[in-house]
C-alpha positions, 0 to 999 in steps of 0.5 A: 519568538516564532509567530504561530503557524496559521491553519492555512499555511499547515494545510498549504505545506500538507498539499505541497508535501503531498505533491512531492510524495506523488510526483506531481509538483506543479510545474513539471514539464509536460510529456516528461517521464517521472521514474515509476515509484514516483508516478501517480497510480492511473487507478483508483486504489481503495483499502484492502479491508473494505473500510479504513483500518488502523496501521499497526506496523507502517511501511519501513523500507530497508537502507538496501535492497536485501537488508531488514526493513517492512516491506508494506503496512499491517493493517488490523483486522478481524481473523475471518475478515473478508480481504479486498482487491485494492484495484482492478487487476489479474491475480499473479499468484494465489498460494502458499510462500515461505509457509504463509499463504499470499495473494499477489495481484498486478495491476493495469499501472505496473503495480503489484500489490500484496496480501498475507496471510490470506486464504485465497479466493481466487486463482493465477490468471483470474481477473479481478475487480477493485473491492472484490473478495479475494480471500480470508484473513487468517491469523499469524502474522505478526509475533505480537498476536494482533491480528493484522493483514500485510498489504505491500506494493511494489513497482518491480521485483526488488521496489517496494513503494508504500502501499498507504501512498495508493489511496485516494487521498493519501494517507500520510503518516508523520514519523518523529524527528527523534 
């Protein structure tokens, strides 16, 4: 029979899981460059909805680079809800793709974070602060009727990353083993 696991030794696995999923084991060698999706964000990164919001749909990245997958979360949220830039940045794009309009906004830390469907607030090249109102969330996303924004992350053209994993702490959802 398996002794019971401790309150301590869950919390010390969570902070060790955590330091994996960041980059940031102890014990790394000083000065030594981690690859990018693994490096911690040198900004503070909060929740694009203003306030914590329930994942709908997580992050599913596919087994290739053009297969299927989920390249972001969706997150719940009100049609008409006000949508936050996650960080300070300078909106890379503020339109319409694929018929869905997007805001797209890179970041002092090489990060590109996403969001759809948002009705733009702001335009390419303009600068925006973390928390700012970039625009409103409209309806459509998903083909379930929940109305829901997709924030995705990504470090280069074809790299997405979880965007949950930008958020101080990280929020860190466990999938079944089944």
């Amino acid at each position: 029979m398996t002794p019971p696991t401790s309150p301590i030794s869950l919390f010390a696995d969570a902070i060790l899981i955590t330091r994996f999923i960041e980059g940031t084991e102890p014990g790394a060698q000083a000065g030594v460059q981690q690859p990018h999706e693994l490096r911690r964000p040198r900004g503070r990164y909060q929740w694009p909805t203003g306030a914590p919001a329930t994942v709908v749909e997580g992050f599913d990245p596919p087994a290739v680079v053009w297969g299927r997958g989920h390249r972001g979360v969706d997150l719940a949220a009100a049609e008409g809800a006000q949508i936050r830039s996650a960080a300070a940045g300078t909106v890379a794009f503020a339109g319409m793709v694929a018929g869905r309009p997007v805001v797209s906004i890179d970041h002092a830390d090489g990060i590109r974070t996403t969001y759809e469907p948002v009705e733009p607030g702001v335009s390419a090249g303009e600068t925006v602060g973390a928390g700012q109102v970039i625009g409103t969330l409209l309806p459509g996303h998903r083909s379930d009727g929940v109305c829901a924004l997709h924030w995705g992350a990504r470090t280069g053209p074809k790299t997405y990353i979880n965007p949950l994993r930008l958020l101080q702490p990280a929020v860190i959802r466990l999938k079944p083993v089944r």
